[in-house]
C-alpha positions as CSV (number, residue, x, y, z in Angstrom):
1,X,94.5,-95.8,50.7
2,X,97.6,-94.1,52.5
3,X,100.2,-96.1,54.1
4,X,100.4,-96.0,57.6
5,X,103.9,-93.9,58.2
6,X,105.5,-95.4,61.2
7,X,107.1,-93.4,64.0
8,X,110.8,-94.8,63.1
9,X,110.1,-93.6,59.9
10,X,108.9,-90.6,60.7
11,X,112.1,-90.0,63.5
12,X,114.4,-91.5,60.1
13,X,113.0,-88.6,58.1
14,X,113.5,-85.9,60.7
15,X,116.9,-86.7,61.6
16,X,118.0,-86.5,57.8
17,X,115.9,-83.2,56.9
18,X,117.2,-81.6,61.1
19,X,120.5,-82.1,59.5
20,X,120.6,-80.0,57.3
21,X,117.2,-78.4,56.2
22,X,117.9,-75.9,53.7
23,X,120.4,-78.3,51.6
24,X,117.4,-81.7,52.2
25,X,114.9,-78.6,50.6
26,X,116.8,-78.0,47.7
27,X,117.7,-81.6,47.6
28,X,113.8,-82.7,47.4
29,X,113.6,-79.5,45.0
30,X,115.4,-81.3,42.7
31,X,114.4,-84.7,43.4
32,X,111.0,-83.7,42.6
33,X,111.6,-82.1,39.9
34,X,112.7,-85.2,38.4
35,X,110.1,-87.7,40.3
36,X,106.9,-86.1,40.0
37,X,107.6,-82.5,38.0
38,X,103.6,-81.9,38.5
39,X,103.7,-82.3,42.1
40,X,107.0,-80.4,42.6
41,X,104.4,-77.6,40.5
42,X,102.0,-77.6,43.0
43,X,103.1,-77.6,46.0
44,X,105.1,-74.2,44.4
45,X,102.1,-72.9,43.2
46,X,100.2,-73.3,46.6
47,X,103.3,-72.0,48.5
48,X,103.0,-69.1,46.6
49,X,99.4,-68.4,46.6
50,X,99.4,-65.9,49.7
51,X,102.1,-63.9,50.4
52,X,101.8,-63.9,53.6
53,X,103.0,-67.5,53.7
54,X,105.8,-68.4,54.6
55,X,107.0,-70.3,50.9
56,X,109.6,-71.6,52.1
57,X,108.1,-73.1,55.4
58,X,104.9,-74.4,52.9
59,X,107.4,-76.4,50.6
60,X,109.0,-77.8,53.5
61,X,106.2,-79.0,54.7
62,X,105.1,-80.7,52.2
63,X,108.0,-82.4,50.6
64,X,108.2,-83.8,54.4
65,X,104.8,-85.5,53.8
66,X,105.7,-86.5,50.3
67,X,109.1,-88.3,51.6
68,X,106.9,-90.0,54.6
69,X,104.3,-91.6,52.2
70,X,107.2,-92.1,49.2
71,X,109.0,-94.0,52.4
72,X,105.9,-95.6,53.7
73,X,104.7,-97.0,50.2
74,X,108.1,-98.6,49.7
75,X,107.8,-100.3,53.4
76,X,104.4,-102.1,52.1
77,X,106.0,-102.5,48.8
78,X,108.7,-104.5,50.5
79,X,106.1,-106.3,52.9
80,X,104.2,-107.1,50.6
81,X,107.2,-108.8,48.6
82,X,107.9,-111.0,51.5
């Protein structure tokens, strides 16, 4: 089961990737590469599937939704704990 993402941690997320949102892509890029190499794979693969998606658009999207449950399972991780 998914954690349940919050909407302060949703508005957290947002105002670090609104910052900046090419560097936070290229940040996750790289984080990802190192985290989770497979999923950092896919969610290139799928982005580049059609080319009439937007890839850049795609991978933003989903490293946004990686980040919210990465950010959510540490919040249950840390309830849990207490």
């Amino acid at each position: 089961m998914l954690p349940i993402i919050t909407e302060e941690m949703s508005s957290e997320i947002f105002g670090e990737i609104f910052q900046d949102v090419q560097s936070w892509r290229k940040n996750m890029i790289q984080y990802l590469k190192e985290e989770n190499p497979e999923i950092n794979t896919a969610i290139l693969e799928v982005a580049k599937y059609d080319e009439n998606i937007d890839l850049k658009a795609v991978a933003l999207g989903a490293y946004l939704t990686y980040r919210l449950v990465e950010v959510a399972t540490e919040n249950d991780a840390l309830a849990v704990e207490e």
